[in-house]
ZALUMMAR-342699 format. One line per field, with one value per residue: x, y, z of N, C-alpha, C in turn; chain; residue number from 0. Coordinates in nm, 2 decimals. Layout:
N
nu <- (X, ...);
nv <- (Y, ...);
nw <- (Z, ...);
cau <- (X, ...);
cav <- (Y, ...);
caw <- (Z, ...);
cu <- (X, ...);
cv <- (Y, ...);
cw <- (Z, ...);
chain <- (A, ...);
resi <- (NUM, ...);
This chain:
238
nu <- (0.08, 0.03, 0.09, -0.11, -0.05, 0.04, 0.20, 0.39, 0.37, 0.40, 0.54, 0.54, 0.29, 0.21, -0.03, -0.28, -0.27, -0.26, -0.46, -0.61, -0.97, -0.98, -1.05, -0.89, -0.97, -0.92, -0.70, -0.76, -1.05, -0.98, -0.80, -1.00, -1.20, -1.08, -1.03, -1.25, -1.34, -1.11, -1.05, -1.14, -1.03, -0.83, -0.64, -0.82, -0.95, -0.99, -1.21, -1.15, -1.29, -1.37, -1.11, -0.94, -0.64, -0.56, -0.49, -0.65, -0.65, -0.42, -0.36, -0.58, -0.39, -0.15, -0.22, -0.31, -0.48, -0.54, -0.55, -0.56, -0.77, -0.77, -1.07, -1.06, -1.18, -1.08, -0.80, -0.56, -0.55, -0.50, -0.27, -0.16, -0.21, -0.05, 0.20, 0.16, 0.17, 0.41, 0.54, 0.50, 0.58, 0.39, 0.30, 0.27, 0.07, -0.20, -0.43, -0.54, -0.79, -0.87, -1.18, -1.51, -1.63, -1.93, -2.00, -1.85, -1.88, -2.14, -2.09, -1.93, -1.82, -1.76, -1.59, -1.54, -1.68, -1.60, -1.51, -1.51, -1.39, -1.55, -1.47, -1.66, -1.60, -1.74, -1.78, -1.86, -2.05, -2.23, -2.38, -2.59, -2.64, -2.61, -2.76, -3.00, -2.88, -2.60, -2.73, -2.89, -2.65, -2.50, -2.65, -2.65, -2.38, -2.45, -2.64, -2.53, -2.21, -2.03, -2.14, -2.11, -1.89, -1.78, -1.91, -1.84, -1.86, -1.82, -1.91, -2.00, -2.21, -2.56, -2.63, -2.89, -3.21, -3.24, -2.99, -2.89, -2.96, -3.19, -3.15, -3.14, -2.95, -2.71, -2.41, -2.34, -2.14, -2.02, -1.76, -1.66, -1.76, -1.75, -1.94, -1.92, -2.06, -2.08, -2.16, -2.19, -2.26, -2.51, -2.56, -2.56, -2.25, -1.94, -1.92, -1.70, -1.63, -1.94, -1.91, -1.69, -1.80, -1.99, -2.07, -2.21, -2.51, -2.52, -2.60, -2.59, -2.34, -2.09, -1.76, -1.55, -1.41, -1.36, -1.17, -0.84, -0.93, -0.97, -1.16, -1.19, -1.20, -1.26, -1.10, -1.13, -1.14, -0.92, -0.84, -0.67, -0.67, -0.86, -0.97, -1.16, -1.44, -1.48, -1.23, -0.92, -0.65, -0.33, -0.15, 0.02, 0.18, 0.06);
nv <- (-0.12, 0.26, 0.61, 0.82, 1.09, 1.44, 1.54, 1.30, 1.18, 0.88, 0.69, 0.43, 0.25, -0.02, -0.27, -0.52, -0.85, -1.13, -1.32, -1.16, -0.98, -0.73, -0.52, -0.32, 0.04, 0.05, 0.18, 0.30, 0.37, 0.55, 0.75, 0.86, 0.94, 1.16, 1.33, 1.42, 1.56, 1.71, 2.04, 2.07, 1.90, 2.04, 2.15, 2.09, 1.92, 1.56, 1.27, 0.89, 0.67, 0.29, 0.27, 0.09, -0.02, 0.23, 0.44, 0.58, 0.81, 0.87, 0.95, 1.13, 1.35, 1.39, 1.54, 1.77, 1.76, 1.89, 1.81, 1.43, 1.19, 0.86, 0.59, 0.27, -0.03, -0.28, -0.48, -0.56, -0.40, -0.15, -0.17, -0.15, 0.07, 0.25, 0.18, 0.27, 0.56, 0.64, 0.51, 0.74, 0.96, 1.11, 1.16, 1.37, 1.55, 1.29, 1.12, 0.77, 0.59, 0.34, 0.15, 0.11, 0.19, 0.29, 0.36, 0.56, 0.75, 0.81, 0.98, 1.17, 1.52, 1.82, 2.08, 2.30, 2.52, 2.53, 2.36, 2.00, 1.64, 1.41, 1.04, 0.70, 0.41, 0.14, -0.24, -0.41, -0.64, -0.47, -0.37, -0.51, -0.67, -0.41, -0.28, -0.05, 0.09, 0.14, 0.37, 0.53, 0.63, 0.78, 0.98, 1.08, 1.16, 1.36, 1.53, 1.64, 1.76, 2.03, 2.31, 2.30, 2.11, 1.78, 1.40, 1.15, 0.81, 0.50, 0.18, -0.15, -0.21, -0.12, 0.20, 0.37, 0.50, 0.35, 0.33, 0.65, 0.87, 1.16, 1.14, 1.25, 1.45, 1.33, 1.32, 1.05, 0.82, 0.58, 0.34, 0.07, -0.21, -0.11, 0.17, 0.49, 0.78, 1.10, 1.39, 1.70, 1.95, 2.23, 2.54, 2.82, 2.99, 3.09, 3.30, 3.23, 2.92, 2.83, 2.82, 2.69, 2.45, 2.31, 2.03, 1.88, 1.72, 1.33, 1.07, 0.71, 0.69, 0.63, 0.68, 0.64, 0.71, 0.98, 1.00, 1.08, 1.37, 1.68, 1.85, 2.17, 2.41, 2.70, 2.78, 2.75, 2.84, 2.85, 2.55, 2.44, 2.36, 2.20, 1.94, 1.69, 1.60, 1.39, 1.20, 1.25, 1.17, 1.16, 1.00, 0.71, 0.40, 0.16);
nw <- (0.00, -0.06, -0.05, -0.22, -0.31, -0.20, 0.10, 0.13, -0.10, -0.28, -0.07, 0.12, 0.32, 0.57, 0.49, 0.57, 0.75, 0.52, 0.57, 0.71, 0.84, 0.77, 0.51, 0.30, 0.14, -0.17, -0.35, -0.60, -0.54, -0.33, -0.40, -0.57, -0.42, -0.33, -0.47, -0.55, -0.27, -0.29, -0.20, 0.00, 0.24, 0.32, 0.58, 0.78, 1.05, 1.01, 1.06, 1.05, 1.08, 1.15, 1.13, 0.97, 0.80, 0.86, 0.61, 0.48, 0.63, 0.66, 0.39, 0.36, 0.57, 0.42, 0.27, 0.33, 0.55, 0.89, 1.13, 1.25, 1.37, 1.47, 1.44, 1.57, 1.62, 1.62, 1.74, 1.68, 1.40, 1.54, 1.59, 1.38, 1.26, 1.45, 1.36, 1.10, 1.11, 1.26, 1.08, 0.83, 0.98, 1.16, 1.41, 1.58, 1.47, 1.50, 1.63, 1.78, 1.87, 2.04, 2.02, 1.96, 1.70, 1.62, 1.89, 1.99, 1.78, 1.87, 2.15, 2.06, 2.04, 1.87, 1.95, 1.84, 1.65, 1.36, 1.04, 0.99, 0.82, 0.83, 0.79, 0.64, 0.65, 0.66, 0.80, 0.51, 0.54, 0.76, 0.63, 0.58, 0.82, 1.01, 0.94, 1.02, 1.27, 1.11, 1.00, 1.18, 1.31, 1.08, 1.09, 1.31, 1.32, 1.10, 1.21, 1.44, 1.34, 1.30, 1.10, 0.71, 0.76, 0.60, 0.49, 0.43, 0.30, 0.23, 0.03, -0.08, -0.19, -0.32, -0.27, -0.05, 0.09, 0.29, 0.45, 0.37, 0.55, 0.44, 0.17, -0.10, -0.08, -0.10, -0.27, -0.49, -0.62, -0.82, -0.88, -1.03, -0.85, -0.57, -0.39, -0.34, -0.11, -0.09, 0.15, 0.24, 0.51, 0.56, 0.68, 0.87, 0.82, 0.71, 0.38, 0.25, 0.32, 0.26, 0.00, -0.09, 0.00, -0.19, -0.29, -0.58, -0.60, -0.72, -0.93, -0.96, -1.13, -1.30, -1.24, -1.38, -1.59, -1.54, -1.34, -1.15, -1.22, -1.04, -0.85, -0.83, -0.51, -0.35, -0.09, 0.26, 0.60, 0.85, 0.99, 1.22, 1.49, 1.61, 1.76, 1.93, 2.20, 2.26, 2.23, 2.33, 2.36, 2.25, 1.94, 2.02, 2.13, 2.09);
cau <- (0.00, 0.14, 0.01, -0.09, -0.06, 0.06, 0.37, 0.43, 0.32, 0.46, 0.55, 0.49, 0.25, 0.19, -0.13, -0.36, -0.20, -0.36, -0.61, -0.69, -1.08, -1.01, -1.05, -0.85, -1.01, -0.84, -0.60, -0.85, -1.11, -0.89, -0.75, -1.10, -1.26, -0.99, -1.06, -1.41, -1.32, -0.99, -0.96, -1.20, -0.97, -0.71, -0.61, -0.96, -0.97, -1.00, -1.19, -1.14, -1.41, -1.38, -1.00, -0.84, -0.52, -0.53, -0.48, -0.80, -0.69, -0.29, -0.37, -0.60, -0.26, -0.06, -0.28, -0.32, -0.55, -0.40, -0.53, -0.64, -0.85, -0.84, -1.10, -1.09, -1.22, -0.93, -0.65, -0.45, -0.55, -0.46, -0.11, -0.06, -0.23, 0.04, 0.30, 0.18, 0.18, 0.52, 0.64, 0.56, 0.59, 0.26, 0.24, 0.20, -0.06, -0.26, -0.49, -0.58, -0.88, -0.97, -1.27, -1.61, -1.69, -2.04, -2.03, -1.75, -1.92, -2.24, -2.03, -1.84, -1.88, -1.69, -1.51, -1.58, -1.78, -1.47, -1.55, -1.42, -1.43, -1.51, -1.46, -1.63, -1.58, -1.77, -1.74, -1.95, -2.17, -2.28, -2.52, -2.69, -2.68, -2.69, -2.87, -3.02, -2.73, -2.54, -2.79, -2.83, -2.48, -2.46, -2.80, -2.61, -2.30, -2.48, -2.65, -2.40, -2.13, -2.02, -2.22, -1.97, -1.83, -1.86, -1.94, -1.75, -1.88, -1.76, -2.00, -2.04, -2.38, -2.63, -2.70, -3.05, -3.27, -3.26, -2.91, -2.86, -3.05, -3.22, -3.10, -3.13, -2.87, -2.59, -2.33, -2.29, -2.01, -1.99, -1.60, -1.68, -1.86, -1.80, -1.98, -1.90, -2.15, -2.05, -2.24, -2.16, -2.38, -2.51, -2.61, -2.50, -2.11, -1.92, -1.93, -1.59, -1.67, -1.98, -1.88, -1.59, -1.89, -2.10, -2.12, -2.31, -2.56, -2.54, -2.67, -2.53, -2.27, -1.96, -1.70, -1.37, -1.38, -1.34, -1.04, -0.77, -0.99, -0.97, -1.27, -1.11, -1.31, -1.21, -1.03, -1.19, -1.11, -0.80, -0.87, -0.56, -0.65, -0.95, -1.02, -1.32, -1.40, -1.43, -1.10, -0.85, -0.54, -0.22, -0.15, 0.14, 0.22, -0.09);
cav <- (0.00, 0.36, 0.69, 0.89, 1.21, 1.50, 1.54, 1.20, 1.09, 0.79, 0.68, 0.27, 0.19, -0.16, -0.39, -0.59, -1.00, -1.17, -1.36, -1.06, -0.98, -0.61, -0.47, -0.17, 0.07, 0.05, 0.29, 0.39, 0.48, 0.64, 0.86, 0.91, 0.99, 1.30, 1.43, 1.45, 1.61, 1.84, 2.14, 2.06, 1.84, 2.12, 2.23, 2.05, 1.79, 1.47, 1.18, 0.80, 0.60, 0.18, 0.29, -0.02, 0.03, 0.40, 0.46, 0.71, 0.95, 0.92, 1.05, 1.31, 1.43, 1.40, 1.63, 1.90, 1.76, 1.96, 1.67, 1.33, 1.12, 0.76, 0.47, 0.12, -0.15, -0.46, -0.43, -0.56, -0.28, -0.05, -0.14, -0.17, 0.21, 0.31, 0.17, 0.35, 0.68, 0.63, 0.54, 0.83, 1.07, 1.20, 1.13, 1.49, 1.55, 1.17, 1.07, 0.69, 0.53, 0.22, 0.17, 0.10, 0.33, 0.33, 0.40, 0.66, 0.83, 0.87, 1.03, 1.29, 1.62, 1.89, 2.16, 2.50, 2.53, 2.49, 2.23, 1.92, 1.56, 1.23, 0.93, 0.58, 0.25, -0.01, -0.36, -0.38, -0.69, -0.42, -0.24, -0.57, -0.69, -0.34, -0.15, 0.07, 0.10, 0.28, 0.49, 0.56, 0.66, 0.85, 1.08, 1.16, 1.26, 1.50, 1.64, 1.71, 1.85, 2.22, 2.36, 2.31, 1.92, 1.65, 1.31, 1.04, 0.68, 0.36, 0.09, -0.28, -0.26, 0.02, 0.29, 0.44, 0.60, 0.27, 0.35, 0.73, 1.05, 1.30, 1.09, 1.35, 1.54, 1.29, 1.33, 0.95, 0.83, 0.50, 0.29, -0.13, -0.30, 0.01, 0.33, 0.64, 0.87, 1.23, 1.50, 1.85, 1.94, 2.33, 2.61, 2.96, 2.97, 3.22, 3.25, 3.13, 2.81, 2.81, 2.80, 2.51, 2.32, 2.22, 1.89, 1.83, 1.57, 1.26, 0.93, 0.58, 0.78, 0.54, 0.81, 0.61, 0.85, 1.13, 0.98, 1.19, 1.48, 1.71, 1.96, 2.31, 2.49, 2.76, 2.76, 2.75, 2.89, 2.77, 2.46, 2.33, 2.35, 2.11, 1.86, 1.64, 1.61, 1.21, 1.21, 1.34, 1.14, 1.16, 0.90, 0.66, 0.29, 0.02);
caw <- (0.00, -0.03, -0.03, -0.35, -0.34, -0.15, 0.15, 0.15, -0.22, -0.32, 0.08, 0.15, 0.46, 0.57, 0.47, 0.67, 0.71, 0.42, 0.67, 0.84, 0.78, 0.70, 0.35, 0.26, 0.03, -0.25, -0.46, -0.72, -0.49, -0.24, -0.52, -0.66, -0.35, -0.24, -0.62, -0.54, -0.19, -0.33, -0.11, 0.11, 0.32, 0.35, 0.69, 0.82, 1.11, 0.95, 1.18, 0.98, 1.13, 1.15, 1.00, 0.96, 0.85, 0.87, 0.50, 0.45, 0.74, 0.65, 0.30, 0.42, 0.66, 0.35, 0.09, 0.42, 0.70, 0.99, 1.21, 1.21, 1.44, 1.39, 1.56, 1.53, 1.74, 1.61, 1.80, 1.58, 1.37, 1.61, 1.63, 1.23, 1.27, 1.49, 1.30, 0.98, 1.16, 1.26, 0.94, 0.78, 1.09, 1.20, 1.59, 1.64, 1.41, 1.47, 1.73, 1.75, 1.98, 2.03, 2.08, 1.88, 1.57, 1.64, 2.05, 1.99, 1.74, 1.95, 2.22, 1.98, 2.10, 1.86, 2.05, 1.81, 1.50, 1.18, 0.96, 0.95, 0.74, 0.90, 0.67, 0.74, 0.55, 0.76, 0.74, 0.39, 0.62, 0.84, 0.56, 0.59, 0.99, 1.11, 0.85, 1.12, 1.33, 1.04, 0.91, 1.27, 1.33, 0.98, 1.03, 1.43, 1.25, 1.02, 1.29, 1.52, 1.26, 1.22, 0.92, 0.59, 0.73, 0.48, 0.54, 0.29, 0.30, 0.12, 0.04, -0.15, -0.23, -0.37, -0.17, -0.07, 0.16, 0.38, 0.52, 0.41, 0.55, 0.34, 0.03, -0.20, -0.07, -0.13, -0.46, -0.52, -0.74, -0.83, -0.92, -1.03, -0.75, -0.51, -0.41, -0.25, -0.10, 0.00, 0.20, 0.30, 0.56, 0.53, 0.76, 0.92, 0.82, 0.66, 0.25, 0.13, 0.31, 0.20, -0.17, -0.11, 0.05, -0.27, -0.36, -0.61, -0.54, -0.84, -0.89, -1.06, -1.22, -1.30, -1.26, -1.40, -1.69, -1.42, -1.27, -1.22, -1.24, -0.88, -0.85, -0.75, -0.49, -0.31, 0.04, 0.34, 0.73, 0.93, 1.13, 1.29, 1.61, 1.63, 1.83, 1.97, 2.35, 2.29, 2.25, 2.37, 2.38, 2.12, 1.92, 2.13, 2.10, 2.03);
cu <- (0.09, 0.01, -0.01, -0.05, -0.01, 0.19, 0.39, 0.40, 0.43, 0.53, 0.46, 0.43, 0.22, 0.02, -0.16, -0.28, -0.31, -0.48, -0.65, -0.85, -1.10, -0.94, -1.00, -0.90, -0.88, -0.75, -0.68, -0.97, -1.07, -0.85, -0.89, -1.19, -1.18, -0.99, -1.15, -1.39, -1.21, -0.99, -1.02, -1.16, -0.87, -0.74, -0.73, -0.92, -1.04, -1.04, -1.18, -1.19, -1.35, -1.23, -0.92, -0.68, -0.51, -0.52, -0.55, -0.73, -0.53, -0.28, -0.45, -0.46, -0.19, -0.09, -0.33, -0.42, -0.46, -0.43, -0.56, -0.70, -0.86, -0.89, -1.13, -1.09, -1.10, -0.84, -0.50, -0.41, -0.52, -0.35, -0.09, -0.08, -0.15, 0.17, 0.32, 0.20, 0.33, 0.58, 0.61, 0.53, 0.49, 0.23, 0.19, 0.10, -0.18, -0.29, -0.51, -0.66, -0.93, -1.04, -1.38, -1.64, -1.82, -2.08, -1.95, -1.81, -2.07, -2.19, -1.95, -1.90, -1.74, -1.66, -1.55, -1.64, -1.69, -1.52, -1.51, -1.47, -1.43, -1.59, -1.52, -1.65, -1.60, -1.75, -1.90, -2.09, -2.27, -2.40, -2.65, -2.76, -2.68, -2.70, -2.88, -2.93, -2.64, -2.63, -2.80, -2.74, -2.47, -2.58, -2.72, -2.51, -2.33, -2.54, -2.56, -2.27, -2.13, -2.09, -2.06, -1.90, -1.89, -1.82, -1.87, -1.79, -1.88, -1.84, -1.99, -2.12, -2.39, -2.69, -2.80, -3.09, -3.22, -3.13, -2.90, -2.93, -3.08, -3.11, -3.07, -3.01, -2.73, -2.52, -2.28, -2.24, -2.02, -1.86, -1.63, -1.80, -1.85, -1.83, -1.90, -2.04, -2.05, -2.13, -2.18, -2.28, -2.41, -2.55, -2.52, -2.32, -2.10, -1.89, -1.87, -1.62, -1.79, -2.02, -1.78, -1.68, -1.96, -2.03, -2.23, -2.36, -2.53, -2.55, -2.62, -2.42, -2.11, -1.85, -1.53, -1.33, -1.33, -1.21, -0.89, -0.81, -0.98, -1.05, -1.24, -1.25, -1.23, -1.16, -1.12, -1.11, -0.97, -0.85, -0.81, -0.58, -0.73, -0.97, -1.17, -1.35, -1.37, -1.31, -1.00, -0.68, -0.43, -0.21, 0.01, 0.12, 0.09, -0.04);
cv <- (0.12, 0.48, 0.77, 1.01, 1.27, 1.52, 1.40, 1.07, 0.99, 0.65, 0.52, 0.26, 0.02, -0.20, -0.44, -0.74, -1.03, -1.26, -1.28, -1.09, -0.80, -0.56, -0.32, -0.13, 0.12, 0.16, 0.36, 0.45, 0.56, 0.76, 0.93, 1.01, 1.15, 1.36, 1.49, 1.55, 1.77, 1.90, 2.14, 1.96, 1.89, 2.18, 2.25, 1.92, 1.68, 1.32, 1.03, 0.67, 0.43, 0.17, 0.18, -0.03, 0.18, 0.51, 0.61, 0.81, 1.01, 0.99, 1.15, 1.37, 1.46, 1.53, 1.75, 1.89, 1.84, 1.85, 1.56, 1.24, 0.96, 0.65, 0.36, 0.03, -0.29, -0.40, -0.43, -0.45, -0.15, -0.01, -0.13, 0.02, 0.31, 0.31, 0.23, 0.52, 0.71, 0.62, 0.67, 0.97, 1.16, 1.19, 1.27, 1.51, 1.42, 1.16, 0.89, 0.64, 0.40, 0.16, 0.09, 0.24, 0.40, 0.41, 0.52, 0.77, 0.91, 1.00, 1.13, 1.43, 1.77, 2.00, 2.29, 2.42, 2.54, 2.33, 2.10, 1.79, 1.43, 1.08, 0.81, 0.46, 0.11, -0.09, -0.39, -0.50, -0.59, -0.37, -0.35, -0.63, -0.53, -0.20, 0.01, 0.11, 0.24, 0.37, 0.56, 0.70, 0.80, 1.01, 1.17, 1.27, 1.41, 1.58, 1.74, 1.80, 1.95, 2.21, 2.34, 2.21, 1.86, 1.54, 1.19, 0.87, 0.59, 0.22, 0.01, -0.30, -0.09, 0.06, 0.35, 0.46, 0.50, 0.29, 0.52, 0.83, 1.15, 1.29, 1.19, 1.45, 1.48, 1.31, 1.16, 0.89, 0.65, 0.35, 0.08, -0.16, -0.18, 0.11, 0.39, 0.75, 0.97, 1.35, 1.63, 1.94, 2.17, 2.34, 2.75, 2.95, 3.10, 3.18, 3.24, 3.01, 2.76, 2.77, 2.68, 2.41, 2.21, 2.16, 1.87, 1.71, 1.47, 1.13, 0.87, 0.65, 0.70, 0.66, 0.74, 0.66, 0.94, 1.16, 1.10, 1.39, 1.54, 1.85, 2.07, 2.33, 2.56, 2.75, 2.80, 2.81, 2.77, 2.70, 2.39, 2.30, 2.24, 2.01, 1.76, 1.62, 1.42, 1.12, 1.29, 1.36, 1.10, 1.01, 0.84, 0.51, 0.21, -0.06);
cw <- (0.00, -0.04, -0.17, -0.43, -0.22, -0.06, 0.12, 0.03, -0.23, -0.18, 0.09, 0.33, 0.46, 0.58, 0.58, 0.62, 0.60, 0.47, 0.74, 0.73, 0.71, 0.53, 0.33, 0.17, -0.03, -0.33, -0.56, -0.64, -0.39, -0.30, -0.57, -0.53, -0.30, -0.36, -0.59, -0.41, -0.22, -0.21, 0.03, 0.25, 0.40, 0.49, 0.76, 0.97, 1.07, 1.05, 1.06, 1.07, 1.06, 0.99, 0.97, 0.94, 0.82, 0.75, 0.46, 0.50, 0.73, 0.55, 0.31, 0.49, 0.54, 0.27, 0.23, 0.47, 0.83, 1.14, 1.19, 1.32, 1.38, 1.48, 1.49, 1.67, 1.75, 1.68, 1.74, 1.46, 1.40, 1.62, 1.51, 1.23, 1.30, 1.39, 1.14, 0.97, 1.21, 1.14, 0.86, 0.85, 1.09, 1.32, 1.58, 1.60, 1.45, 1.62, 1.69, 1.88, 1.91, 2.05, 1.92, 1.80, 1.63, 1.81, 2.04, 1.88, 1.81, 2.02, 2.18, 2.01, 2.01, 1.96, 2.02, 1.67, 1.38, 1.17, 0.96, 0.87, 0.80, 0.79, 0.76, 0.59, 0.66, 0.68, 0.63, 0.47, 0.68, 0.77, 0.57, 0.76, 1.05, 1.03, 0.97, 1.22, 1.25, 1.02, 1.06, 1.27, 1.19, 1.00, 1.21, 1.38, 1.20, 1.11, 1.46, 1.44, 1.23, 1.09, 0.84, 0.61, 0.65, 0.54, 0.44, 0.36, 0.20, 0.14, -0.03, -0.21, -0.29, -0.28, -0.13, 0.04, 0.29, 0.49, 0.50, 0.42, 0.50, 0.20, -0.04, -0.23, -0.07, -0.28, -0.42, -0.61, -0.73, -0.91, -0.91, -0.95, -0.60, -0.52, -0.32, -0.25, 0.00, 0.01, 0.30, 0.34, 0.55, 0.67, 0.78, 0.91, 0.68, 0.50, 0.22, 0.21, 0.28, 0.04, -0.14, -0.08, -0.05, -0.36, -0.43, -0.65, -0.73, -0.82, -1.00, -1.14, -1.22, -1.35, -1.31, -1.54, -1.65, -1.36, -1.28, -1.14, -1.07, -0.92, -0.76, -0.66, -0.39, -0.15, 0.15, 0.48, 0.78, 1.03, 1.19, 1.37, 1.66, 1.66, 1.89, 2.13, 2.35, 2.25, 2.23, 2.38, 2.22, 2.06, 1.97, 2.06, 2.18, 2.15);
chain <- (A, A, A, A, A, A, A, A, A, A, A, A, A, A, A, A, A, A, A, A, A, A, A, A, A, A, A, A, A, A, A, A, A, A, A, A, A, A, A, A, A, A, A, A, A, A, A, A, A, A, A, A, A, A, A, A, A, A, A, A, A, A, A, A, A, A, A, A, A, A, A, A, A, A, A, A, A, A, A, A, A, A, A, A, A, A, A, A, A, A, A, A, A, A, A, A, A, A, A, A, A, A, A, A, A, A, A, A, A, A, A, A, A, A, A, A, A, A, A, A, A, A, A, A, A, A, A, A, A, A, A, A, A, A, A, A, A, A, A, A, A, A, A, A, A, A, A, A, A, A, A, A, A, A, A, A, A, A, A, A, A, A, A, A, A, A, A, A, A, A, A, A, A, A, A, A, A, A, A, A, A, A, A, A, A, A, A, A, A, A, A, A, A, A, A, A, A, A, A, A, A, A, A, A, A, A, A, A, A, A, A, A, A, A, A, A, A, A, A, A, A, A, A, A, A, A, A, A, A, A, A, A, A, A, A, A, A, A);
resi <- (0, 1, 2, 3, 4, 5, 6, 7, 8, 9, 10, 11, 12, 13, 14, 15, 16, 17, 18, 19, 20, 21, 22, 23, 24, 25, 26, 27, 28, 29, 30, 31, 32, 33, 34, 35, 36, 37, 38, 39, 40, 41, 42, 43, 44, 45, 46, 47, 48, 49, 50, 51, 52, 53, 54, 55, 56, 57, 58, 59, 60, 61, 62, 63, 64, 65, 66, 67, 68, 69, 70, 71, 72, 73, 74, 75, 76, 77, 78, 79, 80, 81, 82, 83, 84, 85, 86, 87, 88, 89, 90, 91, 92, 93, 94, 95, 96, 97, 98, 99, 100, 101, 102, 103, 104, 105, 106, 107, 108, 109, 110, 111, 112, 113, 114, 115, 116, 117, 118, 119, 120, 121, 122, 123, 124, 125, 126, 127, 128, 129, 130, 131, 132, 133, 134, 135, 136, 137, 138, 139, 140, 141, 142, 143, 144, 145, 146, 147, 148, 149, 150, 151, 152, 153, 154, 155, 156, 157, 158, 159, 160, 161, 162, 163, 164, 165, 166, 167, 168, 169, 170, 171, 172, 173, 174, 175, 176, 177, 178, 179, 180, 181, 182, 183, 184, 185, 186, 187, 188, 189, 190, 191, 192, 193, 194, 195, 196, 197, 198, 199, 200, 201, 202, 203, 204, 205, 206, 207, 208, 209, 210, 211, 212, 213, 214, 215, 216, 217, 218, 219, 220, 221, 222, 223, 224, 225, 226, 227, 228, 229, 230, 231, 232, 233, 234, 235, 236, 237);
């Protein structure tokens, strides 16, 4: 695995064992998904929900997250986490909890109102054992999140109202046999982040024509400082 783009393009992290049960998203939608995102990741706190090996939240750090947040329940995942945050030197920047996605996201409590991006790639079973669970978890998110965060989820299956909230309002991109749904939630925020915010919404749209492609949008507010109350602690040794 390596990273694609940005400080640390080209930069080798370590894979899951080949019997592990976690599925890294892959290179093409990894790359496709931070097109679709561009600037809107810049100098944003970045949380990477059920992150397996860390991949998602290290290339956010690379392309200018100014933090990153990462939870996973495996333990073993937790240490390969550490160990890829070490290799390409991000302790300062990188939180890591281990913990339950779903319980840890309930309990998330931003700090100040700047925007940020929290990524999830559940285990692709889950859309079917705990349907309501995620959608859940995805409809808390949106309404807890500063006005102007976006929401980025990676799915197996076809997506719809059944797992995501006020459907309409997702831009859904679809790469082979996976989707991506992303949502940038509105309200009272000031108008240059209001213009970086829009996503526009799209349905069935096999975007590997697109590839490549990174959708300029203008720069948003400084959010280095950002934090969550449900965690609190740096990232240290798994």
């Amino acid at each position: 695995m390596r990273i694609i783009a940005g400080q640390r393009r080209g930069h080798k992290i370590n894979g899951p064992r080949a019997s592990a049960d976690t599925r890294p998203t892959s290179d093409l939608v990894r790359e496709s998904l931070f097109n679709i995102l561009g600037e809107l990741v810049e100098d944003r706190l970045v949380v990477d929900l059920f992150a397996g090996t860390g991949a998602v939240g290290l290339e956010a750090l690379s392309r200018g997250a100014s933090r990153a947040i990462f939870v996973e329940r495996n333990r073993e995942n937790v240490r390969l986490i550490h160990r890829n945050i070490a290799t390409l030197r991000y302790e300062g920047r990188s939180q890591v909890r281990h913990a339950d996605a779903y319980r840890w996201a309930r309990s998330l409590r931003p700090l100040d109102d700047r925007p940020i991006v929290v990524f999830l790639d559940p285990p692709y079973r889950d859309y079917d054992v705990n349907a309501r669970r995620l959608q859940h978890m995805i409809g808390g998110l949106i309404d807890q999140l500063p006005a102007g965060s976006a929401v980025a989820l990676e799915s197996g299956r076809l997506l719809d109202a059944q797992i995501l909230p006020d459907f309409d309002s997702w831009d859904i991109r679809r790469y082979g046999n996976t989707q991506v749904a992303i949502r940038v939630s509105v309200g009272t925020q000031a108008p240059e982040v209001a213009a970086a915010d829009q996503v526009r919404p799209k349905r069935d749209g096999d975007d590997e024509q697109r590839q490549g492609k990174n959708e300029q949008r203008p720069h948003g507010r400084d959010l280095s400082a950002g934090w969550f109350e449900s965690g609190q602690t740096r990232a240290g040794p798994g």
